[in-house]
N, C-alpha and C positions, 0 to 999 in steps of 0.2 A: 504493500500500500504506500510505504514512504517513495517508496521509486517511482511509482506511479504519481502521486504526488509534484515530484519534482518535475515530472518530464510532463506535465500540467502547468506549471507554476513558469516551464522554460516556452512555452508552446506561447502563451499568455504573453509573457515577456516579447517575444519574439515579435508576435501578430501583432502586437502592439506598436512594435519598433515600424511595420508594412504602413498600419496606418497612418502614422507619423508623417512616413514617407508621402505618402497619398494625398495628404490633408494641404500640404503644401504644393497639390498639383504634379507632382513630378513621376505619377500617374496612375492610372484609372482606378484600379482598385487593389486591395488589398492583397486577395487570392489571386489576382492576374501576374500581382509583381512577385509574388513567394512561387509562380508557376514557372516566370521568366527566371529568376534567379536559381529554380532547378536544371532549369535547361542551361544557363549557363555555366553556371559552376562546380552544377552537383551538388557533393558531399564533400570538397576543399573545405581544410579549417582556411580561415582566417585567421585566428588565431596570434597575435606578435609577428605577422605576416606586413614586409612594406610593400607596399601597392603600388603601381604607378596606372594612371590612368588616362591614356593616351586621347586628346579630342574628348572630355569629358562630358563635354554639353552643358547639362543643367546641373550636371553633378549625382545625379541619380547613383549608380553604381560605388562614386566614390562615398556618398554621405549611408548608401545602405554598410559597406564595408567594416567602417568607425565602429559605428555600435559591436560588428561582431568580432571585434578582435584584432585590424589590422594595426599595426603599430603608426603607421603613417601614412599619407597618399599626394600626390600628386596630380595635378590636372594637367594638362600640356596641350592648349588650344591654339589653333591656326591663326597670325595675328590681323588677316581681315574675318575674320568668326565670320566665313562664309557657311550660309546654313546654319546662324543659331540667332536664337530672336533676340529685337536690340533688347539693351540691359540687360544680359542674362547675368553679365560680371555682377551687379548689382543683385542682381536675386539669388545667384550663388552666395553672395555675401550674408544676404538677408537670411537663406534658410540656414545657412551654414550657426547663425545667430542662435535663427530659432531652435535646430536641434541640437545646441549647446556645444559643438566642435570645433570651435574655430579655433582653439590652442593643437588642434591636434592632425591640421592637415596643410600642405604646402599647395595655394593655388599660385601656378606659374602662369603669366600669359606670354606664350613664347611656341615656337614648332619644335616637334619632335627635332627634325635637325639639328635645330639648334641648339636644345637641351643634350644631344648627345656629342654635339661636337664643344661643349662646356662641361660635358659629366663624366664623359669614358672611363674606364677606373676608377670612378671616386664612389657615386655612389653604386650597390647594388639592390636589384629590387627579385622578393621572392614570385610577385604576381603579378604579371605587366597584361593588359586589357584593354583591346582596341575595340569601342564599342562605336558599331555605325562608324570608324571611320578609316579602317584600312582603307578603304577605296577613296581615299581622298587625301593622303599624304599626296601626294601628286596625281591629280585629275590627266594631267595630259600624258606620261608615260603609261595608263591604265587603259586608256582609250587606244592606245599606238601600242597594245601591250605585244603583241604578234608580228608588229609592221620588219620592228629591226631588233638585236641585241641588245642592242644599248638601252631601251626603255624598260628590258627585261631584267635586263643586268644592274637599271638602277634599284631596283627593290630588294635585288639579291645583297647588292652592298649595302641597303638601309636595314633588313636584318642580322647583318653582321656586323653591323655598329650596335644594332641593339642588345646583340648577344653579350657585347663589353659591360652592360651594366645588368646583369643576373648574377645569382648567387651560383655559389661551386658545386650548390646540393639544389642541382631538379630545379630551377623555374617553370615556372607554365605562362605558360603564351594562352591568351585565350581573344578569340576575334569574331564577334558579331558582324551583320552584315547584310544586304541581298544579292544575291546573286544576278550576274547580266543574264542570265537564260531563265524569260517569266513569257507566258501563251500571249498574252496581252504586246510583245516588246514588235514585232513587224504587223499588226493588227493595225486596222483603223480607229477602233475604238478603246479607250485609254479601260489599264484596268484600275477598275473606279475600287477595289481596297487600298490600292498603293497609287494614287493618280498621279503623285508629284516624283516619283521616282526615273530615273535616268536608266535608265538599264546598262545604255553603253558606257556607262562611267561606273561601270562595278567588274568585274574577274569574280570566277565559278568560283564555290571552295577547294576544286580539285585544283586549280589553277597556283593557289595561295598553298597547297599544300605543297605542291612539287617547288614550289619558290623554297617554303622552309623548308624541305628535307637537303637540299643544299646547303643548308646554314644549318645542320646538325639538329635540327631542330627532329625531333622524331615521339614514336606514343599518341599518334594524333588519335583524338575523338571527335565524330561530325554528328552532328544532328540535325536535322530540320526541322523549324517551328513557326510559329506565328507571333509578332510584336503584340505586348499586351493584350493579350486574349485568355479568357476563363481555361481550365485546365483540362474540361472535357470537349474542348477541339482541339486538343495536342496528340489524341491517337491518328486522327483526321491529318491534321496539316505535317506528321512527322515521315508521312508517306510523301515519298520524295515528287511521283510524278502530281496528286493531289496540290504539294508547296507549289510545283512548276503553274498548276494553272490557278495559282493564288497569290502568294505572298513572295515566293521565292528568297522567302529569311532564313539563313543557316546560321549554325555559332559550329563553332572549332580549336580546340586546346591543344596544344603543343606540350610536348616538357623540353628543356633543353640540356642536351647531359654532355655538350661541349665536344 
């Protein structure tokens, strides 16, 4: 009964922490975002874990992290915050207030590039998380991704800078996303769940795989799912050709064992 108990009193805690999140907008609901955060991270502790959190947005993933244990985190946004709404700096600030962590997270406004060609060896991080925005470190080598080498070969070298700042025990790469191949993308008619999406400005996950397996990056797990959606259309949208003529959202974890 007392164990039962606890893993009540932790369930409670927890759900609490979804709504918190919620309540502040950063979104829809509660069980949506405890359904998103299985698919993407599973059963990882967090744990004294530092984070870095590439393209963070609104801060969602970084501000769920805090409460569970990570030690520290980092946002690292593109410095025209193409694709994020104005003042978001500001309402990062704001919720970062409200859910009491602002001594406990580093927001950078600055590019991954940059941040690793000022960090290489210094710092390491054990969980690094591109959420929504691999396909946007560089828009135009992703679109040219087939054309020649060089556009191919630059992502090869931007995770081999990145591998410089993981720890010597197992990092995990983990990378949210949609895929360019959706039924909707040479149609006439746009598809109306994802309407604003680009397709030709995204690479498959197979794509992204074969990129990090050359950068030692190996242990990958794929799944397919749906952005913020209740947890009984996850048997539905994990079926890969169903994602194709819907949502065409995958997440993908790496470990890196150097």
């Amino acid at each position: 009964m007392l164990r039962l108990n606890r893993f009540f009193d932790l369930y409670v805690t927890t759900f609490q922490a979804y709504k918190s999140l919620c309540s502040l907008n950063l979104y829809f609901k509660p069980r949506n975002l405890l359904n998103h955060i299985e698919y993407v991270f599973g059963d990882y502790d967090f744990k004294g874990k530092r984070v870095l959190d590439v393209g963070g947005g609104a801060g969602l993933l970084r501000f769920w992290s805090l409460p569970n244990g990570a030690s520290s985190s980092a946002v690292l946004l593109e410095p025209e915050l193409e694709g994020c709404t104005l003042g978001i700096i500001s309402s990062i600030q704001i919720n970062a207030h409200a859910l009491r962590v602002e001594d406990k997270f580093v927001h950078l406004r600055t590019t991954i590039q940059d941040y690793l060609a000022s960090h290489s060896g210094i710092t390491a991080f054990d969980f690094i998380v591109y959420a929504n925005s691999v396909n946007h470190i560089n828009e135009h080598t992703v679109e040219n991704f087939f054309l020649e080498p060089i556009f191919r070969n630059f992502h090869i070298d931007h995770f081999r800078q990145l591998a410089k700042i993981t720890t010597v025990t197992n990092t995990r790469l983990f990378l949210t996303d949609y895929s360019c191949y959706n039924f909707f993308d040479n149609l006439p008619p746009t598809n109306l769940l994802e309407p604003a999406i680009e397709w030709i400005k995204h690479l498959s996950p197979s794509d992204w795989m074969q990129v990090l397996e050359e950068v030692s990056f190996s242990n990958f797990v794929m799944k397919w799912f749906s952005p913020n959606s209740p947890s009984w259309i996850s048997p539905f949208v994990s079926n890969k050709i169903v994602n194709y003529l819907t949502f065409s959202f995958f997440s993908l974890s790496f470990s890196y064992l150097g």
